[in-house]
N, CA, C and O atoms as a GROMACS GRO file, in nm:
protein
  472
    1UNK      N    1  10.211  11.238   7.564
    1UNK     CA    2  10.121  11.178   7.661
    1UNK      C    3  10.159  11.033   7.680
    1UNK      O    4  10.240  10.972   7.612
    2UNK      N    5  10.087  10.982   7.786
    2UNK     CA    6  10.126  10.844   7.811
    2UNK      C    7  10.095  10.767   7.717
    2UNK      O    8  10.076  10.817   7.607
    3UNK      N    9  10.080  10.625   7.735
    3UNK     CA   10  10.042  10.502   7.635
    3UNK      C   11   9.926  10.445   7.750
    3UNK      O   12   9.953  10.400   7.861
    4UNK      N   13   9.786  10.462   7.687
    4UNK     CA   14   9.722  10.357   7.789
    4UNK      C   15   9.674  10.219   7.694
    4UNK      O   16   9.669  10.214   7.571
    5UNK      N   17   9.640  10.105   7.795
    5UNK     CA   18   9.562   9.948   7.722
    5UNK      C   19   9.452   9.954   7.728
    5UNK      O   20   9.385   9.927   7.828
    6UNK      N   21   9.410   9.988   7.624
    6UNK     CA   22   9.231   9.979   7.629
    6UNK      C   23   9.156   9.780   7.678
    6UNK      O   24   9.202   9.666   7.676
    7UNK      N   25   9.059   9.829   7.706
    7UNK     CA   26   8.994   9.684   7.694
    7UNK      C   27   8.954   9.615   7.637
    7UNK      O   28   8.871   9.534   7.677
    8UNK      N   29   9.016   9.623   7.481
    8UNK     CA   30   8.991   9.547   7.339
    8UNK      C   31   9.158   9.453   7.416
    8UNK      O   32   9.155   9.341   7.366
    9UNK      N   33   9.252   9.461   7.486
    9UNK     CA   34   9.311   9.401   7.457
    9UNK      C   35   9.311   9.234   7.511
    9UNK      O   36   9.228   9.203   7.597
   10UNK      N   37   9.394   9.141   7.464
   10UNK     CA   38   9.341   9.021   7.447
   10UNK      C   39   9.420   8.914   7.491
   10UNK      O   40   9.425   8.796   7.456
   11UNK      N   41   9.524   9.024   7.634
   11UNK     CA   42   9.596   8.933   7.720
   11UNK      C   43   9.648   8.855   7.651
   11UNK      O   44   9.608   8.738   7.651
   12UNK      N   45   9.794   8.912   7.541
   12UNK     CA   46   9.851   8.812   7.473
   12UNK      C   47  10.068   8.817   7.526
   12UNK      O   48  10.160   8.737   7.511
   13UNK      N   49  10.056   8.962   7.588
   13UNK     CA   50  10.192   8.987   7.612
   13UNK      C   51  10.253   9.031   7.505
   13UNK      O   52  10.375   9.044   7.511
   14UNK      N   53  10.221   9.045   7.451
   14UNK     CA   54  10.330   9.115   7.311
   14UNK      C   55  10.412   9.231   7.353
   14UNK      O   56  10.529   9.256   7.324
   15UNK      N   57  10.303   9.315   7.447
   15UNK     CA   58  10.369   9.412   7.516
   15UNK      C   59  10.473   9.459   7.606
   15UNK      O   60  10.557   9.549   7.604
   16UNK      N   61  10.437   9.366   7.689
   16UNK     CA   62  10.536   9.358   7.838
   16UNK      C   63  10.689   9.378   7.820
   16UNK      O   64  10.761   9.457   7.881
   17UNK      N   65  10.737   9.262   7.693
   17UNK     CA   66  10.908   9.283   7.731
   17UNK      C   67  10.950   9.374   7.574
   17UNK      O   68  11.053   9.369   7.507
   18UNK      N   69  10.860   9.431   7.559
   18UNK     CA   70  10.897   9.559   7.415
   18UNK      C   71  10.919   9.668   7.498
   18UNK      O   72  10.960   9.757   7.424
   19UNK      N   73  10.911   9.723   7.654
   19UNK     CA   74  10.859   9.860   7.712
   19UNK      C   75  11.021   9.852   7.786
   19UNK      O   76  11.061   9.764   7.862
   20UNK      N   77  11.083   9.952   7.747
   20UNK     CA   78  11.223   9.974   7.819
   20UNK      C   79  11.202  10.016   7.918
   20UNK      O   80  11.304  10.008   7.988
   21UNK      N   81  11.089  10.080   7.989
   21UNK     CA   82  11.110  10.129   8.138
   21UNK      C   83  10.987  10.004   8.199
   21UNK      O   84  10.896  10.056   8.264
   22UNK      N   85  10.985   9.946   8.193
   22UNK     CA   86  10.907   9.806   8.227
   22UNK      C   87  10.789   9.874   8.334
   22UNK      O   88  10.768   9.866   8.455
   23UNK      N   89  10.725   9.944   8.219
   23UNK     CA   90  10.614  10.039   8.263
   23UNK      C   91  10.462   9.936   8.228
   23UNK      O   92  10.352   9.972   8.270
   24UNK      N   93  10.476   9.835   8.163
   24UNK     CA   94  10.355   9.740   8.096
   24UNK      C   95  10.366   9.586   8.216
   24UNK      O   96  10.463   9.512   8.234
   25UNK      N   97  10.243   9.580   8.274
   25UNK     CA   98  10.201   9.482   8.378
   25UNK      C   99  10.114   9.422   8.330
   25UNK      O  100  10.037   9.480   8.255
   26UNK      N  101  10.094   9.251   8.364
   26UNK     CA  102   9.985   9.125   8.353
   26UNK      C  103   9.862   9.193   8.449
   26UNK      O  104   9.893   9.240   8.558
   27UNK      N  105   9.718   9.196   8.403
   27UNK     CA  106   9.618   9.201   8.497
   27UNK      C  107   9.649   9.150   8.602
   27UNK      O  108   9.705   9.041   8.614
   28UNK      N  109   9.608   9.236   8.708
   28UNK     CA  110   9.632   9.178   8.849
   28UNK      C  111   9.761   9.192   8.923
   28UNK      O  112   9.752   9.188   9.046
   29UNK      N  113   9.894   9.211   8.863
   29UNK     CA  114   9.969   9.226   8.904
   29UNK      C  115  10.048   9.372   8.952
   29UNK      O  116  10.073   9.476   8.891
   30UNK      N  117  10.073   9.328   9.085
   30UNK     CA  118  10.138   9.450   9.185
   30UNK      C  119  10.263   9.444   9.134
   30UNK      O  120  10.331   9.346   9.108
   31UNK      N  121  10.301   9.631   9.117
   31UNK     CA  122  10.442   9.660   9.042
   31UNK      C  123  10.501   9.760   9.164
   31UNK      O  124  10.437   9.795   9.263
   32UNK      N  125  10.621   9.794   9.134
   32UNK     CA  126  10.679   9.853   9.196
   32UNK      C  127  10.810   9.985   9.102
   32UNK      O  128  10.880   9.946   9.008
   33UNK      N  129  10.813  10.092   9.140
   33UNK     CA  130  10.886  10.222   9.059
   33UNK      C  131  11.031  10.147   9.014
   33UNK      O  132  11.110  10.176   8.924
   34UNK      N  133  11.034  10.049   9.105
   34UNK     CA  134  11.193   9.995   9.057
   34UNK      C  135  11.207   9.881   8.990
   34UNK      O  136  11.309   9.811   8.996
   35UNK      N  137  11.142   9.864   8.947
   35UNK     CA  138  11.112   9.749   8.852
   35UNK      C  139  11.147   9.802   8.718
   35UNK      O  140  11.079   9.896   8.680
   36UNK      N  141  11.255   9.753   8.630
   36UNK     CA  142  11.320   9.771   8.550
   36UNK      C  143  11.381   9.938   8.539
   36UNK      O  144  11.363  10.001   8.434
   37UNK      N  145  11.432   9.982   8.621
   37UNK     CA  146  11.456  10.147   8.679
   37UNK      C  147  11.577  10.150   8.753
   37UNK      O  148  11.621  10.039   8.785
   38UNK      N  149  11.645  10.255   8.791
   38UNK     CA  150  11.774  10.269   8.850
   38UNK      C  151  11.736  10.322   8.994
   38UNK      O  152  11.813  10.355   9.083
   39UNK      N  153  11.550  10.321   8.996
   39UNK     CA  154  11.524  10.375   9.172
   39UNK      C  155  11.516  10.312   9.222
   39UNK      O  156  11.507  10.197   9.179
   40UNK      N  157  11.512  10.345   9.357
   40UNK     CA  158  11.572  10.244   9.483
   40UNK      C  159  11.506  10.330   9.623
   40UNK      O  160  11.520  10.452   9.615
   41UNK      N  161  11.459  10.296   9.705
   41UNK     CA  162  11.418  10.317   9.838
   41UNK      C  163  11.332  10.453   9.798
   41UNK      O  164  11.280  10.472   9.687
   42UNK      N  165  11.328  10.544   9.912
   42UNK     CA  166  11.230  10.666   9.942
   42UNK      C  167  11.287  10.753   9.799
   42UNK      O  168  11.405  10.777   9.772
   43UNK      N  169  11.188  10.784   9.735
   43UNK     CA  170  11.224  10.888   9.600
   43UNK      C  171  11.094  11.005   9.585
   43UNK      O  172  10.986  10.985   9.640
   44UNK      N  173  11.112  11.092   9.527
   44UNK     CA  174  11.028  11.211   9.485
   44UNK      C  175  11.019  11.238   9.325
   44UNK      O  176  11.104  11.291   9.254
   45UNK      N  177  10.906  11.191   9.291
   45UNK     CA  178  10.880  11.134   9.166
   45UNK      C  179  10.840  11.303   9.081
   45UNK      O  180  10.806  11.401   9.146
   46UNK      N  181  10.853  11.305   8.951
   46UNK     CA  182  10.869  11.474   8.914
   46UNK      C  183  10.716  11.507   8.959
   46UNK      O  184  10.704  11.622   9.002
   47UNK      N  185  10.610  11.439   8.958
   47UNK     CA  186  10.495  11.466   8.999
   47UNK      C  187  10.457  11.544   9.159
   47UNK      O  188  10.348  11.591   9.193
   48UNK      N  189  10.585  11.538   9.241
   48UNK     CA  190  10.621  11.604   9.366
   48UNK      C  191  10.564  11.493   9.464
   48UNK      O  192  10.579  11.513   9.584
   49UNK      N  193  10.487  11.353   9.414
   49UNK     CA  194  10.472  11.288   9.515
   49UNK      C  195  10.593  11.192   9.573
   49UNK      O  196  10.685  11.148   9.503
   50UNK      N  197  10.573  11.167   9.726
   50UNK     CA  198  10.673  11.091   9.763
   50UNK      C  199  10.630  10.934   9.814
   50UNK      O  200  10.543  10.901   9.894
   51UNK      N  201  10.725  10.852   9.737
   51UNK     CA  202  10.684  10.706   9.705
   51UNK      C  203  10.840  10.604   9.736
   51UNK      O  204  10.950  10.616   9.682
   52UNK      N  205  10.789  10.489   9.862
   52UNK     CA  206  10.884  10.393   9.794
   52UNK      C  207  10.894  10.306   9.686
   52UNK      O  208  10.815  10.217   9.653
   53UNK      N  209  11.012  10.344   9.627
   53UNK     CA  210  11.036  10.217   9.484
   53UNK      C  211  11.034  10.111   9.466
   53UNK      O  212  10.999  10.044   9.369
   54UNK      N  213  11.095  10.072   9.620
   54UNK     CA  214  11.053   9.921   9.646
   54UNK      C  215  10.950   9.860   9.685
   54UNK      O  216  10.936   9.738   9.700
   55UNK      N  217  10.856   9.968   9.710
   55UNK     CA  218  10.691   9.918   9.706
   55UNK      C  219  10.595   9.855   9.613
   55UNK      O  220  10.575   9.890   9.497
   56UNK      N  221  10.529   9.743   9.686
   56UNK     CA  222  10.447   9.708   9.586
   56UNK      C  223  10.297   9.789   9.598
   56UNK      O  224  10.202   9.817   9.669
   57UNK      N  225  10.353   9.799   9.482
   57UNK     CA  226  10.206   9.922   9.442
   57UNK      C  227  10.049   9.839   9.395
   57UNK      O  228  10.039   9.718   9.377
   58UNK      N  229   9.961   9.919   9.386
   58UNK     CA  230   9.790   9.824   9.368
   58UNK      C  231   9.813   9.769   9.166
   58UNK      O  232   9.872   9.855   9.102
   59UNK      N  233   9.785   9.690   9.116
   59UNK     CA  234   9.757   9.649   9.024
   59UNK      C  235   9.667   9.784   8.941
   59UNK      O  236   9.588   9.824   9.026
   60UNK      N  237   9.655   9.835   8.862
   60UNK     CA  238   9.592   9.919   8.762
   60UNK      C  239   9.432   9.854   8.704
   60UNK      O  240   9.327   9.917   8.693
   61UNK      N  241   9.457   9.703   8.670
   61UNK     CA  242   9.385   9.668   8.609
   61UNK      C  243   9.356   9.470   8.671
   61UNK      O  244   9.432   9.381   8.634
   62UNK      N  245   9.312   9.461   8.705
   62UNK     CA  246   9.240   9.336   8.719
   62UNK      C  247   9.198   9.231   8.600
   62UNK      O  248   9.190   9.110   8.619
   63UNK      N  249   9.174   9.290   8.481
   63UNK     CA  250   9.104   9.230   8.357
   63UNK      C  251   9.229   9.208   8.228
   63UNK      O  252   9.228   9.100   8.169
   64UNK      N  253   9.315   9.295   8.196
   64UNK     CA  254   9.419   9.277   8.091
   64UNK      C  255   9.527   9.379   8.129
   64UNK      O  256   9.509   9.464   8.216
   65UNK      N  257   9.645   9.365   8.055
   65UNK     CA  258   9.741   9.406   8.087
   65UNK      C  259   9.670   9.569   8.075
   65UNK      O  260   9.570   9.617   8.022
   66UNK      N  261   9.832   9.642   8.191
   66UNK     CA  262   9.785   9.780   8.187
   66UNK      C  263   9.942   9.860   8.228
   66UNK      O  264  10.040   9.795   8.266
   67UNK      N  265   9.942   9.998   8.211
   67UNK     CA  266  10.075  10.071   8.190
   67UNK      C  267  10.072  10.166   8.274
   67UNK      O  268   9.999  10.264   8.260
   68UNK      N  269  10.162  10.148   8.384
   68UNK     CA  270  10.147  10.222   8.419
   68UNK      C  271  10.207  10.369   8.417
   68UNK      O  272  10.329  10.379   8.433
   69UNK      N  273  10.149  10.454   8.402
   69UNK     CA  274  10.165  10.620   8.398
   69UNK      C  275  10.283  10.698   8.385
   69UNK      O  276  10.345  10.768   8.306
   70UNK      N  277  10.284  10.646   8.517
   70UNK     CA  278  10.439  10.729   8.571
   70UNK      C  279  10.544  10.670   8.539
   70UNK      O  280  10.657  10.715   8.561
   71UNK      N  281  10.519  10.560   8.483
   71UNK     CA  282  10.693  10.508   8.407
   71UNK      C  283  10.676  10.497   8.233
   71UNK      O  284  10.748  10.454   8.142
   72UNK      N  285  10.544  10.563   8.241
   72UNK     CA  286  10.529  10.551   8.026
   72UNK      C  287  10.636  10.701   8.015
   72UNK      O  288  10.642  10.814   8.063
   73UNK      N  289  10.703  10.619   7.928
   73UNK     CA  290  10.779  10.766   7.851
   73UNK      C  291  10.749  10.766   7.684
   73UNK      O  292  10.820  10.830   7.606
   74UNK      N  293  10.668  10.710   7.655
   74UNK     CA  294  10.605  10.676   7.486
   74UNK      C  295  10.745  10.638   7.477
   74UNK      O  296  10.798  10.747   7.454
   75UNK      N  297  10.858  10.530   7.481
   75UNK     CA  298  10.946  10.480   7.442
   75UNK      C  299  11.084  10.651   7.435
   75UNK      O  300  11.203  10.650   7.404
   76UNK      N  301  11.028  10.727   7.464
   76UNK     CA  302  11.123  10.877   7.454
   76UNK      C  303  11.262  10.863   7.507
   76UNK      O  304  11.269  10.853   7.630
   77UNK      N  305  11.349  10.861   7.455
   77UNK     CA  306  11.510  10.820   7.502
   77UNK      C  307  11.531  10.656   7.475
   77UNK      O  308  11.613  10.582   7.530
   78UNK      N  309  11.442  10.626   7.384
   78UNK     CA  310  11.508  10.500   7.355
   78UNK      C  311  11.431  10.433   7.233
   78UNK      O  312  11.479  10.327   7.193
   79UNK      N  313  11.346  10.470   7.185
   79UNK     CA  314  11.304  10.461   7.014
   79UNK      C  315  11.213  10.517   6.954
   79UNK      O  316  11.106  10.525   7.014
   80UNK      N  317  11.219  10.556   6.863
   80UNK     CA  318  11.119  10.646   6.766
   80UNK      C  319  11.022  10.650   6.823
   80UNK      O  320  10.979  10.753   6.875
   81UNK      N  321  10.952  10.509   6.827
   81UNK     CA  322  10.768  10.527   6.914
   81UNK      C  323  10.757  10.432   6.998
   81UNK      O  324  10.839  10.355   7.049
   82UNK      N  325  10.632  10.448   7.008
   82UNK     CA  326  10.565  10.360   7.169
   82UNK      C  327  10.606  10.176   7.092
   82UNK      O  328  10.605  10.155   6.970
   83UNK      N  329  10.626  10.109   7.155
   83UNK     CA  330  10.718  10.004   7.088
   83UNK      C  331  10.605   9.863   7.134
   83UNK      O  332  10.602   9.748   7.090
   84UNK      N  333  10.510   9.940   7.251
   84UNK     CA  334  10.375   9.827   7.271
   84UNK      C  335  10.296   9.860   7.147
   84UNK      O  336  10.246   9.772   7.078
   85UNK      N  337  10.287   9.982   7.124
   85UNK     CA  338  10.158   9.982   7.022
   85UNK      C  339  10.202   9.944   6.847
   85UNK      O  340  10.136   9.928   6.745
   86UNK      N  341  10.360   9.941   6.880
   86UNK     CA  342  10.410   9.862   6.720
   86UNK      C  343  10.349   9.710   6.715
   86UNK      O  344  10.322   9.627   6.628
   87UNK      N  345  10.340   9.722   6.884
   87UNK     CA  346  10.353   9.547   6.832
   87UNK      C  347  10.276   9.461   6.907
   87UNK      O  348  10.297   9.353   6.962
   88UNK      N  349  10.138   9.569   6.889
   88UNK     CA  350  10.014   9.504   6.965
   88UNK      C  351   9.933   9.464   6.857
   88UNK      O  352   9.896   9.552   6.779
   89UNK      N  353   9.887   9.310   6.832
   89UNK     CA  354   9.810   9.267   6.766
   89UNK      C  355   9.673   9.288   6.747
   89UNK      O  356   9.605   9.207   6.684
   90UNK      N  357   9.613   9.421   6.812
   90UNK     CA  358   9.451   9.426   6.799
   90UNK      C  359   9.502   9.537   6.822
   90UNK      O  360   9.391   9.584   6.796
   91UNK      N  361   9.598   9.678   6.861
   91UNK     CA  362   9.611   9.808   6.846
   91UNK      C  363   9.486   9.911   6.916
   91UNK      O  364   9.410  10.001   6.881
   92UNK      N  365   9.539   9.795   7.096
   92UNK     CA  366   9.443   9.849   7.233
   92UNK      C  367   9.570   9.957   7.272
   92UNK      O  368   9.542  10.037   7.361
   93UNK      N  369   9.687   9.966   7.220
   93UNK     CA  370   9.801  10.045   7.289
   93UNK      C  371   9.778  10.194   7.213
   93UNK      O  372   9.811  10.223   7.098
   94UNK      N  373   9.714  10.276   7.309
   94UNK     CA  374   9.694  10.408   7.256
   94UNK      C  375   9.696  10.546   7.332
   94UNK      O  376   9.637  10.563   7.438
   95UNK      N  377   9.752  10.621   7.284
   95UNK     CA  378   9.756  10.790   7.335
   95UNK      C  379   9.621  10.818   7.506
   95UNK      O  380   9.503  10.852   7.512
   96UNK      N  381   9.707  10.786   7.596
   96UNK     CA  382   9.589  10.830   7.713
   96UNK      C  383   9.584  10.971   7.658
   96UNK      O  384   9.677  11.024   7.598
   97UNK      N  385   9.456  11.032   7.686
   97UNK     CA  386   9.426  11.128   7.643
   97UNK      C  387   9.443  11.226   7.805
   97UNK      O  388   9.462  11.346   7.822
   98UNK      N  389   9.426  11.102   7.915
   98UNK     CA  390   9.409  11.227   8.058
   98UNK      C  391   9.542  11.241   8.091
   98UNK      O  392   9.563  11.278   8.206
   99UNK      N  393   9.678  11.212   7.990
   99UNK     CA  394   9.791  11.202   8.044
   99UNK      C  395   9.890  11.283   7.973
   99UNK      O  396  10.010  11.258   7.962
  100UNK      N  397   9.836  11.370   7.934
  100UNK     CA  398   9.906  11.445   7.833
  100UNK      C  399  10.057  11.498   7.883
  100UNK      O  400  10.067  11.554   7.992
  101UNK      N  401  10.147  11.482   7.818
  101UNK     CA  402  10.270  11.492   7.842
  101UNK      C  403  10.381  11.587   7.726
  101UNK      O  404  10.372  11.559   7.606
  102UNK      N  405  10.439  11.650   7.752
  102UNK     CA  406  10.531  11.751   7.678
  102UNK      C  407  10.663  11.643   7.626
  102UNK      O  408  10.710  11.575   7.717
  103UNK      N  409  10.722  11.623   7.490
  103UNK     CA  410  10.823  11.554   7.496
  103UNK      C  411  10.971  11.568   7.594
  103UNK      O  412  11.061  11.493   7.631
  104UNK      N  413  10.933  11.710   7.609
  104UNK     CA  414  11.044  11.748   7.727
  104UNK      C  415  11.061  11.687   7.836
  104UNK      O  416  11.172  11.648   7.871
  105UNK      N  417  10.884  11.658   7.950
  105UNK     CA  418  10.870  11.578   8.030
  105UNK      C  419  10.892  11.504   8.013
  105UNK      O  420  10.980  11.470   8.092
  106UNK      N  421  10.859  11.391   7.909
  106UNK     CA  422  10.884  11.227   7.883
  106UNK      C  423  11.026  11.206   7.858
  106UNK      O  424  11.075  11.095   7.875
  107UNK      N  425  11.098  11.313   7.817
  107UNK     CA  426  11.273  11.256   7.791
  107UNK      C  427  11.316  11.312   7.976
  107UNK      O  428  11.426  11.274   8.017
  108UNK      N  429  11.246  11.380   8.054
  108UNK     CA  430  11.294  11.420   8.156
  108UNK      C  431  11.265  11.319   8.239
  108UNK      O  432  11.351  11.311   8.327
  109UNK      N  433  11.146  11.206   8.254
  109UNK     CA  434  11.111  11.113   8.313
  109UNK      C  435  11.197  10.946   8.310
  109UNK      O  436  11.219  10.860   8.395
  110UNK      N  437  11.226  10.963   8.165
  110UNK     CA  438  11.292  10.907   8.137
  110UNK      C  439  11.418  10.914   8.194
  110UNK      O  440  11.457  10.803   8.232
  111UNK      N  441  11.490  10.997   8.212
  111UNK     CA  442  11.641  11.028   8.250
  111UNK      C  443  11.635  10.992   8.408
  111UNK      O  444  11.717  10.920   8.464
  112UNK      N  445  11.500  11.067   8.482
  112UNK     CA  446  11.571  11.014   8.591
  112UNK      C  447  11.508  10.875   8.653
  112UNK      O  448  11.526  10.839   8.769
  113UNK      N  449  11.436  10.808   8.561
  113UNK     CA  450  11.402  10.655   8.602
  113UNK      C  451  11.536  10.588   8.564
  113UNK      O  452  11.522  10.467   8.584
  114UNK      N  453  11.654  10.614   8.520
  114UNK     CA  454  11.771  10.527   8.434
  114UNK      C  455  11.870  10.623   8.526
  114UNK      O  456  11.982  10.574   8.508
  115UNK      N  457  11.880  10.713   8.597
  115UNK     CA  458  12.001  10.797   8.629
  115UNK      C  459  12.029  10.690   8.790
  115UNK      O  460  11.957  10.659   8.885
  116UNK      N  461  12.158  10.664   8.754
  116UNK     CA  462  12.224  10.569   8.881
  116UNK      C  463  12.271  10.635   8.970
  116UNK      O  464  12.376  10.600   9.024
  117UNK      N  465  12.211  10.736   9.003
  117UNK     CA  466  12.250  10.835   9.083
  117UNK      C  467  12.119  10.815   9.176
  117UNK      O  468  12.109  10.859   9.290
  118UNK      N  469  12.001  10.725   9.094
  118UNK     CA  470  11.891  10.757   9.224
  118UNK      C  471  11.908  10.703   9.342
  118UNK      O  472  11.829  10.727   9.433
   0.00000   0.00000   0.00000
């Protein structure tokens, strides 16, 4: 499953540059699929929706940092574990429960956010 930021957290960043698919955003801030990713223009995300990458997308969270979804791979293809919640000082980085994910999916999400073929 994904990694979500609960609202114990305490807007410190610890998170942000630990997340290899630069899936972890500052409150308030608009992200985009290609933001730390190998996608680029019109793509079809495994979820079957169709999205530009170079879009700036709505902020998640207004109040503290937040992760978004579709680029959490719990760190899968690139270290043992979720690498925000190693190294979150109050341990708001935790298992979304509505995001449940197969490790198969998360190494498959993974592959094609990094495949230079997108």
């Amino acid at each position: 499953m994904a990694i979500k930021i609960t609202e114990d957290c305490i807007n410190c960043g610890a998170c942000e540059p630990e997340c290899p698919n630069t899936a972890i955003y500052e409150a308030s801030y608009e992200w985009k699929y290609s933001d730390g990713t190998s996608l680029k223009g019109d793509i079809n995300l495994l979820s079957g929706q169709s999205v530009n990458a170079d879009q700036d997308q709505e902020a998640v969270s207004d109040e503290y940092y937040f992760i978004v979804t579709d680029k959490c791979t719990e760190c899968k293809g690139f270290h043992d574990e979720p690498q925000c919640a190693a190294v979150c000082p109050v341990d708001c980085c935790v298992p979304d429960e509505d995001n449940v994910e197969s490790e198969e999916l998360l190494l498959n999400k993974q592959s094609f956010m990094h495949d230079e073929s997108n």
